[in-house]
N, C-alpha and C positions, 0 to 999 in steps of 0.2 A: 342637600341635607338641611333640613330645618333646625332652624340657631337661635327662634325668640317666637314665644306667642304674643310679643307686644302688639296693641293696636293701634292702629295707623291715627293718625289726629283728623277730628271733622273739619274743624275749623283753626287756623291761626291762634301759635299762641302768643299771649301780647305780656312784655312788660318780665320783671320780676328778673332780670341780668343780673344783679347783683347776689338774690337766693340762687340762681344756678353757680353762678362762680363757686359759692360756699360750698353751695353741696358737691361741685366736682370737687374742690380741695377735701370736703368730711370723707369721700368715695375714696381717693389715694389714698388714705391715712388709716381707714380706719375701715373692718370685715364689717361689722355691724354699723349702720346709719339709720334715725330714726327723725323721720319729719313729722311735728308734732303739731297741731293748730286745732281751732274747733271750726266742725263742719261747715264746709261749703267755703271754706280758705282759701283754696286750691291745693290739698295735701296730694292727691291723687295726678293732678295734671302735671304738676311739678315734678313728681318723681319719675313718671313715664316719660317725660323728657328726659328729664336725668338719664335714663337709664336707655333711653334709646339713644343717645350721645355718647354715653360711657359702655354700650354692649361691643362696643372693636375690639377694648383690650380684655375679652374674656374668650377663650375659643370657644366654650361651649355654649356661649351666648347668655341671653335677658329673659330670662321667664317669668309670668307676673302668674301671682295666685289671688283671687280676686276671695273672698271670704266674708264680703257683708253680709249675703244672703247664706251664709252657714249658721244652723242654730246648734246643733249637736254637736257640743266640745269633742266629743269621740271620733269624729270625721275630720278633722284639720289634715292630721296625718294624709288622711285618703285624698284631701282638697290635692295637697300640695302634690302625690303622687299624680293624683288626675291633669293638674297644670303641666307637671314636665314630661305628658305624654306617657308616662309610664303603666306596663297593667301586669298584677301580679294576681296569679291565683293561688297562690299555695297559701297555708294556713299561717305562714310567716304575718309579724305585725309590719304595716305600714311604715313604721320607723326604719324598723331594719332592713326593707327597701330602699326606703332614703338613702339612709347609713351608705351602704353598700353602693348605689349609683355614684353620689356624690364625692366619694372618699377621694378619685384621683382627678376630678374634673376640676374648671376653670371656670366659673358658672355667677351669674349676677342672680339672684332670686329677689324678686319686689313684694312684701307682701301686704297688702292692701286692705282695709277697712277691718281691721284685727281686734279692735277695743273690746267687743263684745266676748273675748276670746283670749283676754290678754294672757293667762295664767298658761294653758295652756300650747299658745305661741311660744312666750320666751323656753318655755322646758324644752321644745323642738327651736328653736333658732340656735339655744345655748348646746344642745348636741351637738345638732349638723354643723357648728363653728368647731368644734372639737374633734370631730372625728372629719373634718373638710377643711383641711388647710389653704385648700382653693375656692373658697367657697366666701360668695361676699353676700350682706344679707342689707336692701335698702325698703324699712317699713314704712308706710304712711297711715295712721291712725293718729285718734284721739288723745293718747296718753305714750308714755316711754314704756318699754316691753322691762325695763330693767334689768337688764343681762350687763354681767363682768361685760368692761370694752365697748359698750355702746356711747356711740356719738350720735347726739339729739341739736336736729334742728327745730326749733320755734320758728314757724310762720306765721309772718305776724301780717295784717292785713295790706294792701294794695298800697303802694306811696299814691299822694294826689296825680303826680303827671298818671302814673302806667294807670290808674284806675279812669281817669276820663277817658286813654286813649280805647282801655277794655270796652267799656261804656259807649261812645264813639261808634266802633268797628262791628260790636254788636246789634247794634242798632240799626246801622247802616245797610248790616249785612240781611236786617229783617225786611228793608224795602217800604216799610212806612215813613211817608212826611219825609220834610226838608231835611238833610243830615242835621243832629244834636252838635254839630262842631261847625255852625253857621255863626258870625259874630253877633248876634242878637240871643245868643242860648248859651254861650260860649261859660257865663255867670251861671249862670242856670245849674247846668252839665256838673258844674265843680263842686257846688252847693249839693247837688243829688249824690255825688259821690263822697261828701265827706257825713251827711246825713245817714248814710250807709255804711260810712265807717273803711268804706273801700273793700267790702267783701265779696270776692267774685261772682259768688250765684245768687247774693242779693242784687247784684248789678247788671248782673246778666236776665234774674228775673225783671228787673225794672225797663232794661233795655227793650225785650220782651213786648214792653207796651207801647212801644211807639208806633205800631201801627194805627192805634187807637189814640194815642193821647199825644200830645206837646209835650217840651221838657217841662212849661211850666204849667203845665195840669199837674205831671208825672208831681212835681216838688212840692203842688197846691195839698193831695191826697196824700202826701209824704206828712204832709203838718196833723190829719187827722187820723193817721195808725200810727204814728209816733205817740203822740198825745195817749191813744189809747192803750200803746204797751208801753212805758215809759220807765216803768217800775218795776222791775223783777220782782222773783220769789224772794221773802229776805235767806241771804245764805248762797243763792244763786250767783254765779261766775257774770262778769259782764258779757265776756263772750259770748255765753249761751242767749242773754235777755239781747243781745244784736242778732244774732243768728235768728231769735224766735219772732223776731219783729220784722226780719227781711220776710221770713216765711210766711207770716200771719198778715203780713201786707198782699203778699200773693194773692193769701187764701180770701182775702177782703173782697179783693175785687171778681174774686170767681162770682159765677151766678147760683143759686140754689144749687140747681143737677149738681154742676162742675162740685159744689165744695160735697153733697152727699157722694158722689162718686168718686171723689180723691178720698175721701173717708174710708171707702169699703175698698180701694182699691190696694189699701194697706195690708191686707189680709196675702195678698201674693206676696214670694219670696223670688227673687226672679224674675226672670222675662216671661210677660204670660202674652195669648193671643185674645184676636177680638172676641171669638166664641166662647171664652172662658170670662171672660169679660160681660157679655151679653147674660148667659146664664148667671154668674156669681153675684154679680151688680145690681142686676136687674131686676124689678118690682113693682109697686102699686104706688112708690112715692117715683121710681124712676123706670118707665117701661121700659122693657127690649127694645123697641123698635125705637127709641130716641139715643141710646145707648155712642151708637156711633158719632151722631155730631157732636153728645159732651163730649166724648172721650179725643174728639177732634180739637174741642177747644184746648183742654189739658193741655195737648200734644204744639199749638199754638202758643201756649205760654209759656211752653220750656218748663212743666212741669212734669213730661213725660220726655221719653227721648226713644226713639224706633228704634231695632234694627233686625237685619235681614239676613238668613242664613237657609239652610237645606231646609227645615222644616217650614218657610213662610215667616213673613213679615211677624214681628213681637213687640212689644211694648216696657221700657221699663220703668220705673219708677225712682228719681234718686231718694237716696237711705234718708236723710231728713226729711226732705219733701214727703217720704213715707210715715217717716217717726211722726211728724206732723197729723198727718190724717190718724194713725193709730190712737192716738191722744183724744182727736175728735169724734171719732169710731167709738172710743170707752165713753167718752162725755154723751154719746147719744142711747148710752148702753145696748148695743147690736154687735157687741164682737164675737161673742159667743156663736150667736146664728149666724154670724156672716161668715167665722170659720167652719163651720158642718156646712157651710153653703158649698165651701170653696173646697171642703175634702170631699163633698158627694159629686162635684167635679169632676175632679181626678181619679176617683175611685171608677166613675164612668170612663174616664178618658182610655183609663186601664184594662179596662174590659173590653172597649172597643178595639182596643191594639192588641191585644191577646187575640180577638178574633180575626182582624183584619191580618194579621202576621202572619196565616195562611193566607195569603191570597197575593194578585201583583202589587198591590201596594206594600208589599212587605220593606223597601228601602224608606218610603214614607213614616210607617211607625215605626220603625229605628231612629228618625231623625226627630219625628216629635216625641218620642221618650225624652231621646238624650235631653231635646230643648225643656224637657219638663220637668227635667230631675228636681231643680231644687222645690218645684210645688210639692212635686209627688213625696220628697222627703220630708215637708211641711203637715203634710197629710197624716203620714204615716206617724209620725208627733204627737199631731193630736190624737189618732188611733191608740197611741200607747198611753196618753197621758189623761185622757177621760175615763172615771169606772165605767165598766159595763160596755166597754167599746173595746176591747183586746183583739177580739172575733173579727172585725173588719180590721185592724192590722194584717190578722194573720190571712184573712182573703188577699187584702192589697199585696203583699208581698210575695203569697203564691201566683198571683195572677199575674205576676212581673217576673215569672219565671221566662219568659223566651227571650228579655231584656236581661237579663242576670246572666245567661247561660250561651245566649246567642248574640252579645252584641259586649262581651268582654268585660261583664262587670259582676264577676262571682263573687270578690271580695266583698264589693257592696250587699250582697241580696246574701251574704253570708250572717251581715252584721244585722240586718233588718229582720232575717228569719228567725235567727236564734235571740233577739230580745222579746218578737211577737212570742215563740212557743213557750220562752223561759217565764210566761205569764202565765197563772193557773187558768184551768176551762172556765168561762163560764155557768152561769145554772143552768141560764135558757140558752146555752150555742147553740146553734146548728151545726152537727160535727161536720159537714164535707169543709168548712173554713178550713179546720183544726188537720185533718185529712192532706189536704191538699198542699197546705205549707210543709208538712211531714215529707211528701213524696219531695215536694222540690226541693226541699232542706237535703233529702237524699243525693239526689242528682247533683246540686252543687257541690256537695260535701267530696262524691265521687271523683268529679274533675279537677278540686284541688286535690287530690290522693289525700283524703281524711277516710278510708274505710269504716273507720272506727264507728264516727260520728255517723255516717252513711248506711250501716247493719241498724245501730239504733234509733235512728228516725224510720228507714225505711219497714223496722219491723215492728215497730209501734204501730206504723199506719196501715201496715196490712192487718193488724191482729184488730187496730180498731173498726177498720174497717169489714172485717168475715163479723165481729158483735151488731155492727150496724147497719149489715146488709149493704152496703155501698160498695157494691161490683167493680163501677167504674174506679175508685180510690184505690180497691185492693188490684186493678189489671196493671196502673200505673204503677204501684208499690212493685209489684211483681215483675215487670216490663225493668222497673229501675236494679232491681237486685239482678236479673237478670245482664243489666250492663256493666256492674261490678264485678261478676263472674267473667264478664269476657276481657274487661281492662285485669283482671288477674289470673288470665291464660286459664282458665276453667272454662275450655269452650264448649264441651257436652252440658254442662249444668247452665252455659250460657240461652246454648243453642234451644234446652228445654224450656228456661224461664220464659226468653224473651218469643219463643212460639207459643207457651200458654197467654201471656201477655196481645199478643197479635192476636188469638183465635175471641178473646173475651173481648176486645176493640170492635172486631168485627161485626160479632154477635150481641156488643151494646153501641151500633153504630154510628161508631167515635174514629173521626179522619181530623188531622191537625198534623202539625209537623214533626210534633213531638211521636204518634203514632208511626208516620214514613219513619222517620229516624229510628223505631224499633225494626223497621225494615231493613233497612240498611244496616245496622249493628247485625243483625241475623244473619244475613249477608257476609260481614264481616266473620262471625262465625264461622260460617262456612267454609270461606276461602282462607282460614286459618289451617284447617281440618283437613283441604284437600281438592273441596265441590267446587272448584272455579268454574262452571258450569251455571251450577244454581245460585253461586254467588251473584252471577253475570244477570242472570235471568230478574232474582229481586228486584237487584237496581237499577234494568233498564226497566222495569215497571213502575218503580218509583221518580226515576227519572221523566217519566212518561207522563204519570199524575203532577208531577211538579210542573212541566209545562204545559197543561192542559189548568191548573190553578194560579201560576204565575209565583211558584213558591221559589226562593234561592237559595235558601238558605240550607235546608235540607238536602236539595240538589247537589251543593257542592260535596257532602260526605259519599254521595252516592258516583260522582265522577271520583272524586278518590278511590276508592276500589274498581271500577271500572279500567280508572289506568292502573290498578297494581296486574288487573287482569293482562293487559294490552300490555303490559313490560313482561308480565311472564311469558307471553306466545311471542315474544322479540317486535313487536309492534311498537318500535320508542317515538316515531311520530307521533302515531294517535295516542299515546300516553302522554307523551308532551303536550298535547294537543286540550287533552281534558283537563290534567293540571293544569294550565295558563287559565283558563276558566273555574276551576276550582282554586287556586289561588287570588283568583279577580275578587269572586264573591266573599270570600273569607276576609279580605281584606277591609273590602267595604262595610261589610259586618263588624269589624274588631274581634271577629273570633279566630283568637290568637293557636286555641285548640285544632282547629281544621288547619290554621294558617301553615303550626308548624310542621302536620306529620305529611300538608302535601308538598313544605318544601324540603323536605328531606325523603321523601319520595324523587321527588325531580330532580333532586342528586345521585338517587342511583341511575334513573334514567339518562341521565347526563356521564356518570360512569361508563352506563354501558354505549353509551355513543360512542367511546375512544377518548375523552376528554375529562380524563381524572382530575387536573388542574382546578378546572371552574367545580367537577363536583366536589371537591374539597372545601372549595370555598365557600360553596352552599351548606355542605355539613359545618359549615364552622357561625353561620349564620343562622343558624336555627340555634345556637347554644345558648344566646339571650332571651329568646323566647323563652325556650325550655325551662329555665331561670325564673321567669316570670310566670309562667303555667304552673310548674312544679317538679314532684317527679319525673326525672326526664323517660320518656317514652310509659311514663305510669309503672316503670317498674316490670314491665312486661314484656316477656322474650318474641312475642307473634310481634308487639306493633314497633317493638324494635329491629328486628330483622332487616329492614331496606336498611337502617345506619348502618344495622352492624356489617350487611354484605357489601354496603360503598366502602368503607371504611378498609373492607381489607381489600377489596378491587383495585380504591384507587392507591392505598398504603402499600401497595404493593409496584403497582407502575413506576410512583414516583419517588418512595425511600420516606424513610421517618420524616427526614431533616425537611423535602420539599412539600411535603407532606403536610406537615406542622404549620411549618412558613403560610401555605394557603388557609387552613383554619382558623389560623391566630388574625389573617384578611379578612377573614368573611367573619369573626368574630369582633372586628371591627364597626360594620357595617348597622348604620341604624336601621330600624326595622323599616323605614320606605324607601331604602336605598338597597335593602336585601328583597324587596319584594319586585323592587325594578328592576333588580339582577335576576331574580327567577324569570321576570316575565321580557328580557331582552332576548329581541331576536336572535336563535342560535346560529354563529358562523359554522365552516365547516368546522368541522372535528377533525385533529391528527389524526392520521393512519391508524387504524384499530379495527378489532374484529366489527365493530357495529356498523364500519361502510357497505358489509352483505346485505344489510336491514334485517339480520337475523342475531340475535343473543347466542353465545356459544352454548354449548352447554351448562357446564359452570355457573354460567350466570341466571340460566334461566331453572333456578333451585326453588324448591318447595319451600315455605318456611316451617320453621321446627316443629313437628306432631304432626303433619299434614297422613290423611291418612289416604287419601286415592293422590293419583297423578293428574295433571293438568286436563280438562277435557274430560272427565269422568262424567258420569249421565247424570241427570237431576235427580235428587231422591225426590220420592212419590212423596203427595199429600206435603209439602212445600205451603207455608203459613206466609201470607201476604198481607199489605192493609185494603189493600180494594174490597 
């Protein structure tokens, strides 16, 4: 079970024994602790030690919420849900997620880089202290959050020893020249560090250059950027005029490219890649094709720093080293166009993973979303905050429908949709923008069970779209009311919408995932009604297209019903068998919607094996899911059926009391240790009807309204997406 998304240290940390003593004594004493210093102190390194030292005596562990690159105060909430792993779809606010996790846990929370944010931090730290009595809160920013009970640490700069010894090990660690701690430099070294004030990233940028320079070059060019920033703004903090002098030393010694490419590189919020780099950067003062080796040098002087995860190598920027360049970026007046550079980016990047999401690379564009979120939210920013740009809002955020919907982040694409539409039309839009955020506005609305919201997006965008002849707008409109009809057991009105929906796809031919998925809900429909037959037949045809395009995503709704098929005819192998794979993929997705109804599926299957025990325990592990999706089972007697038949199956073997006992386990269970328990190999099973390899009777029950018996023949003229 995962207990901290801290990260691991690159390098050594050096010095400052005395600030950590303090801070473990502020940590015993006191829920709230607040390390306070100006950038590039160490307020950050410090507390991640802190907090990696002191996460033992929390059972629920160290969670850090990183928030430099957050701009929209209205997202803290979601930051902080996003850090502890948490996904909630229903229309509940993000607090009262918190609230509610939080209340009986044991938990260290860090939150980091928060100044830009302070107002609406303290409002959320000073709840979650009130309603989380176990709840310890250790911040690192610029300024005190000022909350009742906060203990504030001041970090104050480097004493001379720890700061040569920083200085020193840095250096060393770069590989240029004699070590700095030769007795001939020995003067040198201490002079550069109290010129510096002792401030860690000024020292570590200095250090930085000893590939290239001597200590006493380093101390020589120290005498001519001193000289030149000596003086602050009058009114200015002295902290800041050190901080702007370590950084503006940096920037000195860069070459042309390097200082216009640190400039424009401030326009990213986040980790961005090389190719977003090349294109955003890129120009007639700085071609593409030299791109690489500045952004090499950068990356050499520790003014960038890599790192690597599922979507490829990325780049970051630290937050002053940025502020820095943005300053220089205004002074060259290009931020303007460097930002519409860097959102016609993303707006492409968007496009392209909308398309590519049908295809094998679908696990690919899920990971470069995720990695892009905070551009893509930068994006979407300027979309809302420009006149006359609302329209590419409202594209961006419908075209981030398979990212909203398929990779567990409705609540996000909830909040971006409904600021885009709650924009008036433009003069000159082009409706399909306006259109298309409407249908998806629908869809998500559906999955969090908002009908409401759901009837009146989706029936705006069908009626705008039958005035502006846009087919395609009004099949998805139609396709989506039709899915709300089936999540509210309206399976004829389902069955009609989403077969008009499928015949208008066809005949405007339009294949995407979102299309199969009208297949498979139709499907669904069916084998609500009765047709396990033709339910079977859809989605081994879409099952069939998914792996002929390399699609997963879609796939795994499609083995969902296949194994409810294969548990009906007492087939609990080969149900087992498709759920372990449709649980796989749901997983990896974050779609927590597929996740939960196929592990509560493979709790009945696991029922009917003879082993009510473990399916108890599976039903009691889908109930935090449930929690976090919403309505549980949506409110709907078809897709509740498998709970409701385990439930009295296995409620019945084992008695209320043992009963209980296994739900209240599996309601324990965090969500990758309930997904490990679905996908552990199964032992035998106690003695029970299920060692025939056949389901008794009883169990192998139509669900409610089914109108033919198992194996009834296909109805004719059957609506497909091929």
């Amino acid at each position: 079970m995962r207990r901290s998304n801290l990260p691991a240290e690159l390098n050594r940390f050096v010095g400052r024994a005395g600030e950590r003593d303090e801070l473990a004594r502020l940590l015993a004493e006191f829920r709230l602790v607040t390390v306070v210093g100006v950038g590039g102190v160490g307020k950050t390194r410090l507390a991640l030690r802190a907090a990696s030292a002191e996460q033992k005596r929390y059972a629920d562990g160290a969670w850090l919420v990183e928030l430099a690159a957050l701009r929209d105060p209205e997202l803290v909430d979601h930051a902080v849900v996003e850090a502890l792993g948490l996904t909630d779809h229903t229309v509940r606010a993000p607090r009262e997620v918190l609230v509610e996790h939080l209340a009986e846990r044991r938990l260290l929370l860090v939150l980091d880089g928060f100044e830009h944010l302070v107002e609406e931090c303290a409002l959320l730290v000073r709840e979650l202290l009130l309603c989380s009595p176990g709840l310890t809160v250790l911040a690192a920013g610029r300024r005190p959050l000022r909350v009742e009970g906060e203990a504030v640490l001041s970090l104050a700069p480097m004493g001379v020893a720890d700061a040569v010894a920083l200085f020193g090990e840095r250096a060393a660690a770069g590989g240029g020249g004699p070590a700095p701690g030769a007795p001939g430099d020995r003067g040198a070294v201490r002079e550069v560090c109290r010129r510096l004030d002792g401030i860690p990233l000024a020292l570590e940028l200095a250090a930085a250059r000893m590939p290239l320079l001597t200590v006493e070059q380093v101390l020589h060019r120290l005498d001519d950027r001193f000289r030149l920033l000596s003086v602050g703004a009058r009114g200015a903090l002295p902290r800041h005029q050190t901080l702007r002098t370590a950084i503006g030393w940096s920037h000195e010694l860069c070459t042309p490219e390097e200082r216009l490419l640190w400039a424009r590189l401030s326009v990213f919020a986040g980790p961005f890649d090389l190719e977003a780099v090349e294109y955003v950067c890129g120009g007639p003062e700085l071609a593409p094709e030299r791109v690489l080796d500045v952004l090499g040098g950068l990356l050499a002087q520790s003014l960038l720093t890599r790192e690597d995860g599922p979507a490829g190598p990325r780049y970051r920027m630290l937050d002053t080293v940025a502020a820095y360049g943005a300053e220089w970026l205004g002074a060259l007046g290009d931020t303007e166009r460097m930002r519409r550079r860097h959102r016609d980016w993303y707006m492409g990047l968007a496009t392209w993973c909308e398309l590519e999401w049908f295809s094998p690379r679908q696990a690919e564009v899920a990971a470069s979303t995720e990695a892009s979120l905070p551009n893509l939210r930068a994006a979407l920013e300027l979309c809302l905050e420009l006149p006359g740009e609302a329209h590419l809002a409202r594209h961006l955020a419908g075209t981030l429908w398979f990212y909203w919907v398929g990779c567990g982040r409705l609540s996000e694409g909830r909040h971006w949709l409904d600021r885009a539409l709650a924009l008036d039309p433009e003069h000159s839009e082009p409706p399909g923008a306006r259109l298309k955020a409407l249908w998806v506005l629908g869809y998500v609305a559906i999955l969090q069970g908002d009908a409401t919201a759901a009837v009146a997006a989706l029936h705006e965008c069908g009626e705008r779209a039958r005035r502006t002849g846009d087919a395609l707008a009004e099949a998805y409109a139609t396709h989506r009311m039709g899915c709300l009809a089936l999540l509210t057991d309206d399976m004829v009105r389902a069955e009609e919408l989403i077969g008009r929906a499928l015949r208008a796809y066809r005949r405007l031919g339009e294949l995407n995932s979102s299309v199969l998925m009208a297949q498979v809900e139709l499907a669904m429909a069916r084998i609500f009604q009765g047709d396990l037959e033709g339910a079977v037949a859809l989605c081994v045809e879409v099952r069939e297209i998914c792996e002929e395009r390399g699609e997963r995503w879609t796939r795994a709704y499609a083995l969902y019903v296949l194994a409810y098929a294969a548990w009906t005819r007492g087939a609990h192998g080969e149900a087992r068998t498709l759920l372990g794979e449709c649980i796989t993929i749901d997983h990896a997705f974050h779609d927590l919607v597929g996740l939960v109804l196929a592990i509560e599926l493979l709790a009945l299957v696991t029922a009917s094996e003879g082993d009510p025990e473990e399916a108890a325990v599976l039903q009691g592990a889908t109930l935090p899911v449930w929690d976090a999706v919403g309505l549980r089972t949506f409110g709907s007697g078809a897709f509740g059926t498998p709970r409701a038949l385990c439930e009295r199956q296995a409620g019945e073997l084992l008695g209320a009391e043992r009963y209980g006992a296994s739900v209240r386990e599996g309601r324990g269970l965090s969500l990758e240790a309930a997904v490990a328990r679905a996908l552990a190999e199964r032992r035998n099973p106690a003695a029970g009807p299920a060692r025939t390899g056949k389901a008794p009777r009883a169990q192998r029950r139509c669900l409610p309204g089914m109108r033919k018996p198992a194996g009834s023949p296909t109805r004719k003229g059957g609506e497909t997406a091929g």
